[in-house]
C-alpha positions in Angstrom: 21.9 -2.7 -5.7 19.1 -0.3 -4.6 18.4 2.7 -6.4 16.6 5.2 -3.7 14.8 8.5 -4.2 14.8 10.7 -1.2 12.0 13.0 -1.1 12.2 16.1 1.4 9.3 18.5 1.8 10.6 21.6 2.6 8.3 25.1 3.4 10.3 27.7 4.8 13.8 25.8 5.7 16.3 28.2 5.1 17.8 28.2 8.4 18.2 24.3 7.9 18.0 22.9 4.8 21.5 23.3 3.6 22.7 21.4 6.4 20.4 18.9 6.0 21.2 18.2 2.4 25.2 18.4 2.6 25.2 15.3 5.7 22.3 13.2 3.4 24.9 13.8 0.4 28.3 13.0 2.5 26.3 10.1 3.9 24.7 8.7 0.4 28.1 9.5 -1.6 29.6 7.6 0.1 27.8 4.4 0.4 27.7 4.9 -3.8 31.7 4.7 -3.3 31.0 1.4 -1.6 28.7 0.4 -4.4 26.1 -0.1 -1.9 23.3 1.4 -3.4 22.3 4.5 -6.1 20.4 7.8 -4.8 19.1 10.6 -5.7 17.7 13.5 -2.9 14.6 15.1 -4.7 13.8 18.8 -2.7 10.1 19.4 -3.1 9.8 23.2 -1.9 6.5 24.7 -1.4 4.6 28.2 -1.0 8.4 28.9 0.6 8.3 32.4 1.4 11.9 32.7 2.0 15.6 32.1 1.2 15.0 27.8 0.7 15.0 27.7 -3.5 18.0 29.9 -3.2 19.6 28.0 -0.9 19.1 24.6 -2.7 19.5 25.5 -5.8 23.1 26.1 -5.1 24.2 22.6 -3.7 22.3 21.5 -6.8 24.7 23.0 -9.0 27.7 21.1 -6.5 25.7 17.7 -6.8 24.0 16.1 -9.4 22.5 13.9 -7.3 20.2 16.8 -5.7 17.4 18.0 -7.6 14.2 20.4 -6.4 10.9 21.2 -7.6 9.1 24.0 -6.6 5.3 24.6 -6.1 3.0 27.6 -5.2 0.8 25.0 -3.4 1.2 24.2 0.2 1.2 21.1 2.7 3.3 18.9 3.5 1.3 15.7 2.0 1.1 17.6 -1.0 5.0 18.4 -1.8 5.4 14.4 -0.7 3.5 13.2 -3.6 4.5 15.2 -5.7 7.8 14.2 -5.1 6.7 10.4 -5.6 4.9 11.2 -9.0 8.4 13.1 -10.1 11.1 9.6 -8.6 8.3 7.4 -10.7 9.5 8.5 -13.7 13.0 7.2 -13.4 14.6 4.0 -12.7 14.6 4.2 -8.1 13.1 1.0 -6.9 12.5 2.3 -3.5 11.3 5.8 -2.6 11.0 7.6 0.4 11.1 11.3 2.2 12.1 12.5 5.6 11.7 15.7 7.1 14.5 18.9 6.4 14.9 19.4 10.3 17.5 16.8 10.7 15.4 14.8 13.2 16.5 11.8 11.4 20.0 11.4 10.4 20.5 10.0 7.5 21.9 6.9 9.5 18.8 6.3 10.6 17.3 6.7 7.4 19.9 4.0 5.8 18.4 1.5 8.8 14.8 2.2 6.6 16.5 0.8 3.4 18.0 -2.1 4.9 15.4 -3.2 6.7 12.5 -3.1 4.0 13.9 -6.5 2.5 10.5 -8.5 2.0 8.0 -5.6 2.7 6.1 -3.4 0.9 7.4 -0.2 3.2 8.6 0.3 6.7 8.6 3.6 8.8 10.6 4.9 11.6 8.8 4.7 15.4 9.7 6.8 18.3 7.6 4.6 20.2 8.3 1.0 19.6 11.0 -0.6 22.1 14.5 0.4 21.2 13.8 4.0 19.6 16.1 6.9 21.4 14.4 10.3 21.5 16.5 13.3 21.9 15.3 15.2 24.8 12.8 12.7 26.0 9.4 14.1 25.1 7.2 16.0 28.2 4.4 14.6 30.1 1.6 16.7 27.8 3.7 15.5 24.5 3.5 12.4 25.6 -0.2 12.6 26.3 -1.4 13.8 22.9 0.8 11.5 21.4 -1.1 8.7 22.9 -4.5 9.9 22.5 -3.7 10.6 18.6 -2.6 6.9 18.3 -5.3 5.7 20.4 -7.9 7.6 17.6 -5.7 6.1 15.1 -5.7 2.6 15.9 -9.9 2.5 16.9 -10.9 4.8 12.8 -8.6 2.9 11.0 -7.3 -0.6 13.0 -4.0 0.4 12.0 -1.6 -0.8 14.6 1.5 1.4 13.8 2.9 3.0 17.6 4.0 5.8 15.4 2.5 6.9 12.0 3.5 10.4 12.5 7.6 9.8 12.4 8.8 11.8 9.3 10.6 9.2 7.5 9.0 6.5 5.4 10.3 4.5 2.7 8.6 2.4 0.4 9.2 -0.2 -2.6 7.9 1.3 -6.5 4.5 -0.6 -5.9 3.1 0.9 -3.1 4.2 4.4 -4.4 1.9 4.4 -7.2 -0.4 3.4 -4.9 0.4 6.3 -2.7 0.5 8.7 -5.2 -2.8 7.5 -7.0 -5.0 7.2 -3.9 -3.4 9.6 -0.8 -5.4 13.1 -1.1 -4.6 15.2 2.1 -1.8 17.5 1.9 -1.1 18.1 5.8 -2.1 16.6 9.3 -3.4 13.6 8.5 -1.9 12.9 5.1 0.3 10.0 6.7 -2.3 8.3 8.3 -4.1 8.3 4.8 -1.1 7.4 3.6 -0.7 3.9 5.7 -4.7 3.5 5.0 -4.6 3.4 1.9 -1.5 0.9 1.9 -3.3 -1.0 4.6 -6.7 -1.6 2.6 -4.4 -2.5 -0.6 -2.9 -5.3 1.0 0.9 -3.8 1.6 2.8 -5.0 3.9 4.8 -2.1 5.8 7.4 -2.8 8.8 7.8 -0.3 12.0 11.5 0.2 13.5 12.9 1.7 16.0 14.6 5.1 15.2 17.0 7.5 17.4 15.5 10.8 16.6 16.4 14.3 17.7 14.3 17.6 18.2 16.0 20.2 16.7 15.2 23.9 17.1 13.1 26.0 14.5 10.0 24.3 14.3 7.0 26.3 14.4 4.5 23.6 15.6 2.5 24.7 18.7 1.8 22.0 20.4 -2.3 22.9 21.4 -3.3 24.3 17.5 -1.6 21.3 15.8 -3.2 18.8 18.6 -6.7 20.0 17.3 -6.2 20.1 13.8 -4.7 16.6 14.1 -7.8 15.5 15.7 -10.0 17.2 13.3 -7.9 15.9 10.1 -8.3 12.1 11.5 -12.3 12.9 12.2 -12.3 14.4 8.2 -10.5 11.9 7.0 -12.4 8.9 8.8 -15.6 10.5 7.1 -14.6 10.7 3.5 -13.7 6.8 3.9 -17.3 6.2 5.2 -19.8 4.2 3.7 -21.9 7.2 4.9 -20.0 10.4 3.5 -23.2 11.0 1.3 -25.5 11.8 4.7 -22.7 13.7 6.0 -22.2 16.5 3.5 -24.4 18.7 5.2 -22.4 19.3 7.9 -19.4 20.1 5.5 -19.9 24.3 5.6 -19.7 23.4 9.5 -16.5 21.2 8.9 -15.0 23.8 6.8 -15.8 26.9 9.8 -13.9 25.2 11.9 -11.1 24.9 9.6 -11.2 28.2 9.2 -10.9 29.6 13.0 -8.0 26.9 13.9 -5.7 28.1 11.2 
């Protein structure tokens, strides 16, 4: 029987994240009833400016099964792995995180665990035949979307359709991996993620997921496009076998960083 440690990122969620956690605990309760598997939801909250700790730490006191840790630091990346380093210290043979927005029910996160039988990690696709997306994404969505993976595939020769899905899971070998190698806390931190995995020699599986939009997010969609593209250019450069030559144009790199955010 699986043990599985569910990490959730969560920076400014009070509007969502009780909702969130109270369906992932009817859902996972239950399939402990069934003596289907073991779980535990680790909440990894950071540089929250609002109501989340508050929020969360009162359905920790209703389930023992929910626990949170809470950092000054920022980025999403950052709050994953640090939810990683926290699961490796117990018994969870599997560990994963999805997003607090409810994008992915936790249905769709139970087809991860059953379908990670003989790999080293599988992640949900909106863009792989049989994924359902909830509206259907618009033309200039769409676009991006492409011309990210398109970047993605020709840096790295990874040849996921989606590595930007929030919900990942992965057995206890390739999560000390993960939280021993992956460095970037934010746009590009999956990519880096399935990189590092992918140099390794771990195998990780892409299904099809039904995934919702659901209101609240505070992504624009022509800022995050650019520091996307930037993140892969940075990240491609500090895996380069000529990073040395380009650390003069770091005070450039950084500039730029500067104006986008």
């Amino acid at each position: 029987m699986h043990k599985v440690s569910i990490i959730v990122p969560a920076y400014n969620e009070e509007k969502r994240i009780g909702r969130m956690l109270e369906k992932y605990s009817q859902f996972f309760d239950a399939l402990v009833n069934e003596k289907k598997l073991d779980y535990e939801i680790i909440v990894v909250i950071n540089n929250t400016k609002d109501r989340t700790e508050e929020i969360v730490s009162e359905l920790v006191a209703r389930n023992k099964k929910v626990k949170y840790l809470n950092f000054k630091r920022g980025g999403k990346g950052f709050a994953v792995v640090e939810g990683f380093k926290d699961a490796l210290k117990r018994d969870s043979d599997l560990i994963g995180f999805v997003d607090a927005d409810m994008a992915t029910s936790p249905e769709e996160f139970y087809k991860l665990i059953r379908a990670i039988n003989g790999f080293d990690g599988v992640i949900a696709s909106r863009y792989v035949e049989g994924a359902v997306v909830y509206p259907a994404f618009n033309f200039r969505r769409i676009i991006v979307a492409r011309i990210f993976n398109f970047m993605v595939r020709a840096l790295f020769l990874i040849n996921f359709k989606d590595t930007q899905c929030g919900a990942k899971l992965f057995n206890k070998p390739a999560s000390r991996e993960i939280t021993s190698t992956v460095r970037m806390s934010q746009w590009a931190f999956d990519v880096e993620l399935l990189y590092a995995l992918k140099k390794k020699g771990f195998r990780v599986k892409e299904i099809p997921t039904t995934w919702r939009e659901v209101e609240g997010s505070n992504i624009k969609i022509i800022k995050s496009s650019i520091q996307m593209f930037l993140s892969l250019i940075q990240l491609r450069a500090v895996n380069s076998r000529l990073k040395k030559l380009l650390k003069p144009m770091k005070p450039v790199i950084g500039l730029v960083w500067r104006i986008i955010y």
